[in-house]
N, C-alpha and C positions, 0 to 999 in steps of 0.2 A: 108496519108492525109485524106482519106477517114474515117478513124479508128479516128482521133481528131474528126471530125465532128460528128459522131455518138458519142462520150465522150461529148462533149461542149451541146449537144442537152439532153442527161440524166440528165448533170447535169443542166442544166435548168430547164428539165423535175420536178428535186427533188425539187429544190429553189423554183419550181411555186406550189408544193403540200405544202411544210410546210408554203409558204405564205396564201394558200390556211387553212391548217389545222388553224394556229394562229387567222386570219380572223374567222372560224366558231367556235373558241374557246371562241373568245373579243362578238362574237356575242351572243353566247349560255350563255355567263356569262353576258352581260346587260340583254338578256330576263332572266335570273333567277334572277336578282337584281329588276327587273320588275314582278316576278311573287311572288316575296320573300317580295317586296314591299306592292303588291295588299292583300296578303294572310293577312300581318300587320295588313293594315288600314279596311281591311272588312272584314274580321273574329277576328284577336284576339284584336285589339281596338273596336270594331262595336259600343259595347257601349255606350262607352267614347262620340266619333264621332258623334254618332247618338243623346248622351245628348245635344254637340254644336249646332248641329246644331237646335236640338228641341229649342235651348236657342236663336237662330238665329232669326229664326221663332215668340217668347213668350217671352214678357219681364215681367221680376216681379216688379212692382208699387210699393214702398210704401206709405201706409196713414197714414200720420202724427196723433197721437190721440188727441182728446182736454185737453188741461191743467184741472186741476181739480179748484176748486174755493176757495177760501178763504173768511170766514166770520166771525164778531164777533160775541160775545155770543147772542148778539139782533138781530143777522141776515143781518148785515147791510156787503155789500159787500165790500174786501178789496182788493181784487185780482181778475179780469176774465177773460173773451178772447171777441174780436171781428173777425169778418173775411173783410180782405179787399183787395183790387189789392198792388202788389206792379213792379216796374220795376226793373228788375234782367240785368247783364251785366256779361257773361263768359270770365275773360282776354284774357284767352288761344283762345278763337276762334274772339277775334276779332284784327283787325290789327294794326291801332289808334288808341289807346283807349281817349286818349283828343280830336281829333278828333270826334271820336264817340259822347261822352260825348256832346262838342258843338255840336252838330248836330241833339243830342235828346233835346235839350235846345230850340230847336225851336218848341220843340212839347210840350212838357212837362213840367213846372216849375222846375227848378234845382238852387237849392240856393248855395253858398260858402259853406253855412251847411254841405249840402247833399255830397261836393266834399270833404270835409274834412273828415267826415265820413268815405265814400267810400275809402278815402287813406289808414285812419288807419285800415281799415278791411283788405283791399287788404296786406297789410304789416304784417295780422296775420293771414295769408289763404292760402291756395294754389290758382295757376293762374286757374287751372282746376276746381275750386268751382264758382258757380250764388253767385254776390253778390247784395244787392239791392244799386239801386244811387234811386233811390227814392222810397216812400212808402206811403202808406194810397193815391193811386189814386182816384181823382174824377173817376164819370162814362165817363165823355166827355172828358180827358185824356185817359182814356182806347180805345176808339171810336177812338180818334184820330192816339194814335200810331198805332190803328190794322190797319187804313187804309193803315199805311206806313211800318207797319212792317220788308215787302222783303227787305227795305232798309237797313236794321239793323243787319246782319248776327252778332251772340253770345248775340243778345239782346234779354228775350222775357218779358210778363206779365205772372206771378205766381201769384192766388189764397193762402193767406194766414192769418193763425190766429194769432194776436195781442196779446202781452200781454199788460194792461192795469190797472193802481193800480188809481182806481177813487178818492183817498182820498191824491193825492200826495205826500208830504213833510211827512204827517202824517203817524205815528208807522213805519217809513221807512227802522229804525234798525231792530225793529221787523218781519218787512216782508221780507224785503231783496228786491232784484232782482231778474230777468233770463236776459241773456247775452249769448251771441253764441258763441256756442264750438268749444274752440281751440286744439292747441294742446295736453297739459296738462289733459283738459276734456279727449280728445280722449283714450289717453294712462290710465289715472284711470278706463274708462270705460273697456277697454279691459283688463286692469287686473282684474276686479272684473268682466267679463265674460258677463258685461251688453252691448257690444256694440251693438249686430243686433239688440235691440230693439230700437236704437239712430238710424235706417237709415231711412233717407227721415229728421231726427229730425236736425232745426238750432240751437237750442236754451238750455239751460240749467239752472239750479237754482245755480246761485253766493254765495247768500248772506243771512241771518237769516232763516227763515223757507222754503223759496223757495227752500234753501238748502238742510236744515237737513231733511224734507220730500221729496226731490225731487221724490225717489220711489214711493210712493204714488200719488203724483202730478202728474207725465208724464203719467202715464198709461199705453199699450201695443199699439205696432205698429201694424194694417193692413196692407193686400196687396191685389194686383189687379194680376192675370194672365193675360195680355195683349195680344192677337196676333197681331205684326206689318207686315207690307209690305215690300218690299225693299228698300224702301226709309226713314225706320225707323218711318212711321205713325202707328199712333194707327187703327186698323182693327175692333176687336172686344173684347169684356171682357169674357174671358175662363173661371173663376174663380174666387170668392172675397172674400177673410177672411176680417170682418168687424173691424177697431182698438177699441180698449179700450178704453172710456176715463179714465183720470185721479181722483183720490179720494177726494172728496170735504175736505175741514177742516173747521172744527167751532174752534173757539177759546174762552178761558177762560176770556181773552180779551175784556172790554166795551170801542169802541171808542170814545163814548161821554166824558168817562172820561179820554183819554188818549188826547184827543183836549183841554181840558180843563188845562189837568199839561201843557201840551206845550205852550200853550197861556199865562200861568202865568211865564211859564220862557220867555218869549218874545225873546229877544235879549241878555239874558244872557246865556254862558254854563251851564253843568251841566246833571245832569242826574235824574229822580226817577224810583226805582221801584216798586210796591205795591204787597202784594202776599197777598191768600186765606186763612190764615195760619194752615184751617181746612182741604184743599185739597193739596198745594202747588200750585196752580192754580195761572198764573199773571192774574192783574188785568188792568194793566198800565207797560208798558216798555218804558219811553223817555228815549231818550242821547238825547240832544240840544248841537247845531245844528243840524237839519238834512238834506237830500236830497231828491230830486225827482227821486223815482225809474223810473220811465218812460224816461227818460234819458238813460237808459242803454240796452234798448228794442230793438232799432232798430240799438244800436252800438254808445256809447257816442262817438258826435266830440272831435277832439283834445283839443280846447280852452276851452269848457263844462269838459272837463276831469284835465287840469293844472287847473283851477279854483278851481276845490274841492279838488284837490288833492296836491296843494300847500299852500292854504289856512291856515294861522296862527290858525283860530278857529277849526281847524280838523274836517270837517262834514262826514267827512266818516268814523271816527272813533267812535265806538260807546261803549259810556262811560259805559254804564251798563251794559255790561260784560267785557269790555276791558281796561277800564281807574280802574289803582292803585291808588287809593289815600292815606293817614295816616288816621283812621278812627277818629282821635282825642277823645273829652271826649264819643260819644257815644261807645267807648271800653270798656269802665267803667259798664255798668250792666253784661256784661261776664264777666268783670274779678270779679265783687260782689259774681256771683252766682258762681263763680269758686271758690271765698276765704272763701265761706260758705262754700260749701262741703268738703274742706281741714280743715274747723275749725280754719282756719288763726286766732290769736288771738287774732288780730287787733279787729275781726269783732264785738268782744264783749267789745271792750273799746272804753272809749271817750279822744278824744286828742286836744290839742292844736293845733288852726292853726293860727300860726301867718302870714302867707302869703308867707312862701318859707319852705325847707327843707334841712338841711346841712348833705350830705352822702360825705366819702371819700373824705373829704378837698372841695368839690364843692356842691354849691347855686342851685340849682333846686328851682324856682320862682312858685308862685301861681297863677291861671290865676285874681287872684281879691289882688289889693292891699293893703296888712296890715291882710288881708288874714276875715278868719272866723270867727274866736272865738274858742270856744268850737265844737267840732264837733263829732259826732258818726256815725254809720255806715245808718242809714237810713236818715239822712240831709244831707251826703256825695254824695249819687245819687242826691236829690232833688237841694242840689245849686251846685254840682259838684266842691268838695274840691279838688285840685288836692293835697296836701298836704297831706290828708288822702290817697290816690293811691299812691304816692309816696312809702310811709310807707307798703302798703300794697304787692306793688310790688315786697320789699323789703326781708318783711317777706315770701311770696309766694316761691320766691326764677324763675328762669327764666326758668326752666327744668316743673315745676309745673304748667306757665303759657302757654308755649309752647304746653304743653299735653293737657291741657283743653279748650284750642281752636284750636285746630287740630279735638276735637270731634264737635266743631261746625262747621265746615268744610272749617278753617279760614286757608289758605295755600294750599288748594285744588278746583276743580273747585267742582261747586255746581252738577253737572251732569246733568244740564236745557238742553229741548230740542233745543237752541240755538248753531249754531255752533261757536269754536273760544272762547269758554271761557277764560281768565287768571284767573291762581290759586291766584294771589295776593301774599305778602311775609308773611311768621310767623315766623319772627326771633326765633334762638333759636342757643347754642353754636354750633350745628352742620350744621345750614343751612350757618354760618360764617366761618368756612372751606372751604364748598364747594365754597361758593360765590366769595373768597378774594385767592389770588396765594401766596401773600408774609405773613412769619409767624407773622411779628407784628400785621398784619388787622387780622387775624384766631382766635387772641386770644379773648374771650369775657369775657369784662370788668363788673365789677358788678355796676358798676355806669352807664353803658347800660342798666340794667335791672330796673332802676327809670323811665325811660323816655318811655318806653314799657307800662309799668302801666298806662299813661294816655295816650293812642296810639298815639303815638309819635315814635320816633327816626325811627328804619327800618322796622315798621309796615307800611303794606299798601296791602288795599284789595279794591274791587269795588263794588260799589252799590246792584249788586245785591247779592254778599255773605253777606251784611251787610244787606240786606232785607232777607234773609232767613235767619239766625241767629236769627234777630229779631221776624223773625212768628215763629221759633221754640220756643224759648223762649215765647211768646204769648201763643202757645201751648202748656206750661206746661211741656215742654221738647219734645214732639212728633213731628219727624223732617219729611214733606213730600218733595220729589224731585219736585223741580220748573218745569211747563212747562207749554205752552204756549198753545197747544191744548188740545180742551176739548173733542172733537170725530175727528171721522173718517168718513165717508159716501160713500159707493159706488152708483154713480148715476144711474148705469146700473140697481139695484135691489132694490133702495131705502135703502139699511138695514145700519141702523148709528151703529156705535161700541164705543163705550164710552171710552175715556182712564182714566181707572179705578185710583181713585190716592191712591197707597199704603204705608203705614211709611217705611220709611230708615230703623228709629231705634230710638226708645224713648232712649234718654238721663237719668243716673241714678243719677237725681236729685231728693231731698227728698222732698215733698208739701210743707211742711213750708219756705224753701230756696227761693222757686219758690214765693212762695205769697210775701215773705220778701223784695223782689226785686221787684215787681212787685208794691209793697205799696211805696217804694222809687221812681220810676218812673211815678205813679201817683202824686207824691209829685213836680218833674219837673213841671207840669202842671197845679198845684194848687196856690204853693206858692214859687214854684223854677225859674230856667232860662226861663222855656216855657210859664209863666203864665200870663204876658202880651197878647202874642200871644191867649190865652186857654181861655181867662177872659171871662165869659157865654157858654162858649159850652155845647149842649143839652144832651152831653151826657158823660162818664166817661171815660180818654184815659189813656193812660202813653205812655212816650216820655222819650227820654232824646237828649238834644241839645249836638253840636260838632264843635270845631274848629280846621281844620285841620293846622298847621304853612305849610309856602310854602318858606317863606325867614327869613332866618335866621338872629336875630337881633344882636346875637352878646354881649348880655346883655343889649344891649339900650332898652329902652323905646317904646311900638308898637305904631305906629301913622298911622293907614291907609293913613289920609288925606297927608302925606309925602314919601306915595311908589307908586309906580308906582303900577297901577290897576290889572295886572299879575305876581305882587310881592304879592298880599295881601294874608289873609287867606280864605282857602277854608272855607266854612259854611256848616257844616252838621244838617242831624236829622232823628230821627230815633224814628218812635210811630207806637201803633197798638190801636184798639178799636175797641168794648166796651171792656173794661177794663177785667171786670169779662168772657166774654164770645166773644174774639177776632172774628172777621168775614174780616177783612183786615189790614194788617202789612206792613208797608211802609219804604223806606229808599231812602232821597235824598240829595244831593250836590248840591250846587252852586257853581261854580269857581269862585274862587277868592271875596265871595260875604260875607267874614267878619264871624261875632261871628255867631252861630247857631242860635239863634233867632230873627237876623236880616234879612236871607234872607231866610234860608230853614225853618224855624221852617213856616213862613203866607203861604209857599205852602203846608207843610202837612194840615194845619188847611184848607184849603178850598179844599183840595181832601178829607179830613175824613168828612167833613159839606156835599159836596156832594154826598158822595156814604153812606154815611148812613143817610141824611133828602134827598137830593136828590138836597139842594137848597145849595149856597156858604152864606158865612158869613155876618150876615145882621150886624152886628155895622161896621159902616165906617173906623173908624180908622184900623181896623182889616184887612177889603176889600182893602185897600190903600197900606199896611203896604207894600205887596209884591212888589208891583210895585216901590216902592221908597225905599226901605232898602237898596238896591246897590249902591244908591249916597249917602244915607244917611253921616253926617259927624261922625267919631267915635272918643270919648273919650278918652284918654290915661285911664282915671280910668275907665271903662266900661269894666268890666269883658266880656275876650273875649272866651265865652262858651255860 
């Protein structure tokens, strides 16, 4: 008995020791997971740790930099900044948000505008971004909200700089926009390695040069080393790298005379553009229509957005780099100086134009009835035979034409400092393969290559390849790259940098070709299609007039006054002057506004009247011509060139 008892007592004895040992085991191994822990986070992290919390402590500001400015050549300002209040609203921290919204509505004026806006940002943001419900506050809004502000947890007032285009509607294409960066922005910046310089930054450059110099425009970002409190207040400023501003631009650009093309195209489309042909330098960039960049500043409404953006007249499309057209007969001095240099042998004969030309069993019409007469190669430009191009077209052959406006840079884009250029089309048997899938479209027909001849059929370029063409040709064949700015300026240091304008590449045209075309084009002007328009001008141009077709007759008879207004023909033209020693080279469109020197020919004559006297066209008829050639009634016999 006694011998179990002393057995049951040892082994309890044991069971209480290994409970015992297990217990200082479970013990011994949390304090080494406690000491293995401690050893971690304050020896071999310390750093790490020590940076958090230094980050806890110090917040880094950044300071947004000021946009840089844009001006024209005269100085006159196109682009700036203001600084104003605006009210910002964080979705993520507030509860209500329509609630909210009414509720600052009693403080602050909030239009339908402002709600709409605020929807469509909210819809391209994240909820954790300030967005603004209203902008440009009075001082006594500001006042008021501050009184209330505790009310308003995720709402506050930001200090902020405006973009601002004081000239509105005007060179709109030209200057573009800025617009607040979305996604898209975010992700290009971060590939090209530019985003820390976007932080603290809403905003970005959209559209024409706000675009294509954005780098220079934004500037660098500042910061602040803040130290905060606990409660996440500002304490004091540890540190401040001061930001950059951004790099002024002057432009090549007179906006007196780019108000001026615009006011004469009134209510009609179309586009000009005028270039330096001694720099490449614009002079004038309209597309008509256009918009109001300041619209897109603080985030265009929905409605303000369908409006331009479904609109029949495309105002946000902008025609002088982006609108193809057929360049119709102003195609005709490239394809002269192209069939001189080949020795076409057309160029040295004189032929009969009786008013069409029969290739390959089919009629190819003459744009004048019964046609010319006798015709040679320098009255060919001046009344624009299409009958002699036909023939010429012919003999060239389409391989020959293709080549020699590929070196005027007709199927490529011009390389302007514009963003978004189109290359336009230069047919030729291989751009018809690529273009067409099935083999009968792929094949090209030689009765396609008549109708190329007097830019026609699937020719179609834009205003401003056909304004650089024409300043190079102006220029004696010396082609300079178009662009819009004429320096640079950093305001930090004052020191402007000039952007120097260098040739592409002189064209290897012989002097005599050059002048030979050049006397035919002043002949446009004297006693050909322009000379109505030209009759006293103070000084010596060449021109050559152009009608683009837009609807196909079919072999009928053209009758403007019987087609619908957006069925008729585009009206081109294309002049540079002084004659002998070019100082501006222009090319513009009118949509849909008939024969060449019915509508575009009175706009060149009063942009060349006043950028070389200074004054528009003092005989009336002349002054008028513009404004009324669009209703004018048109002739079936009225040659439409």
């Amino acid at each position: 008995m006694n011998g179990r008892v002393v057995m049951n007592q040892h082994n309890e004895r044991n069971a209480f020791q290994i409970r015992l040992a297990v217990a200082a085991l479970f013990i011994l191994t949390l304090f080494g997971v406690l000491v293995g822990r401690f050893v971690w986070l304050q020896i071999l992290q310390h750093d790490r740790y020590m940076t958090l919390a230094e980050q806890n402590r110090i917040s880094l500001v950044p300071i947004t930099p000021s946009r840089g400015i844009i001006r024209d050549r005269n100085g006159v300002v196109l682009a700036h900044n203001f600084s104003a209040y605006t009210l910002e609203i964080t979705p993520s921290k507030v509860g209500n948000l329509e609630d909210t919204i009414n509720r600052l509505k009693g403080i602050v004026d909030i239009t339908p505008k402002d709600r709409r806006r605020f929807k469509k940002l909210q819809e391209e943001t994240k909820d954790f971004e300030t967005l603004p419900i209203r902008t440009k506050l009075s001082d006594e809004e500001v006042a008021r909200f501050a009184a209330q502000s505790y009310r308003f947890p995720g709402v506050e007032i930001k200090a902020r700089l405006f973009r601002q285009y004081p000239q509105g509607e005007s060179a709109s294409h030209l200057i573009g926009y800025i617009g607040r960066i979305n996604d898209k922005d975010l992700k290009g910046l971060d590939e090209d390695g530019r985003l820390a310089n976007y932080r603290g930054t809403d905003h970005i450059g959209k559209l024409g040069l706000e675009q294509s110099y954005e780098d220079q425009l934004h500037g660098v970002t500042g910061f602040e080393q803040v130290e905060i409190d606990s409660g996440g207040r500002a304490v004091r400023t540890l540190k401040r790298t001061p930001p950059q501003s951004g790099k002024d631009l002057t432009l090549s650009v007179d906006i007196k005379l780019q108000q001026m093309v615009e006011q004469q195209f009134a209510a009609r489309r179309g586009s000009l553009v005028a270039i330096d042909p001694r720099s490449g330098g614009i002079l004038a960039l309209v597309s008509q229509p256009g918009f109001d960049p300041n619209l897109f500043v603080d985030g265009i409404d929905p409605q303000s957005w369908t409006e331009l953006n479904e609109s029949i007249d495309k105002p946000l499309l902008n025609r002088a780099i982006r609108g193809e057209y057929p360049p119709g007969s102003t195609f005709k001095p490239f394809m002269a100086i192209a069939a001189l240099e080949l020795n076409t042998p057309i160029v040295h004969q004189t032929i009969s134009d009786p008013g069409y030309f029969i290739y390959g069993g089919h009629r190819f019409n003459d744009s004048k009835k019964g046609g010319y007469g006798s015709m040679s190669f320098d009255r060919s430009i001046a009344l624009s035979s299409d009958t002699y191009f036909y023939q010429m077209a012919v003999q060239m052959g389409i391989d020959n034409i293709a080549k020699a406006m590929s070196e005027l840079d007709f199927g490529k884009t011009t390389g302007s400092d514009l963003p978004g250029e189109r290359p336009g089309i230069l047919p030729s048997p291989e751009w018809k393969k690529q273009r067409f899938k099935k083999p009968a479209q792929q094949k090209w027909y030689s009765g396609e290559t008549v109708s190329i001849g007097i830019g026609q059929g699937y020719n179609a370029y834009t205003p401003m390849q056909m304004a650089h063409a024409t300043a190079t040709l102006a220029n004696r064949g010396v082609m300079f790259k178009p662009h819009a700015v004429q320096s640079i300026t950093d305001p930090a240091t004052g020191k402007t940098t000039p952007v120097e304008p260098k040739p592409v590449k002189t064209m290897d045209w012989k002097p005599e070709n050059i002048e030979r075309v050049i006397r035919g084009m002043e002949g446009v002007m004297t006693v050909g299609t322009g000379a109505s328009v030209f009759k006293n001008a103070p000084y010596v141009s060449a021109g050559k007039t152009g009608t683009a077709q837009v609807y196909s007759l079919k072999g009928a008879k053209y009758n403007a006054n019987a087609i619908k207004e957006r069925l008729r023909d585009h009206s081109w033209f294309i002049a540079f002057a002084p004659a002998d020693k070019p100082t501006i080279a222009l090319a513009v469109i009118v949509e849909n506004g008939g024969f060449g020197a019915q509508a575009a020919a009175p706009i060149a004559r009063k942009v060349l009247d006043y950028y070389l006297t200074g004054k528009l066209p003092s005989d009336p008829a002349i002054a008028s011509n513009a404004s009324s050639a669009a209703s004018a009634p048109v002739s079936e016999e009225t040659p439409r060139d």
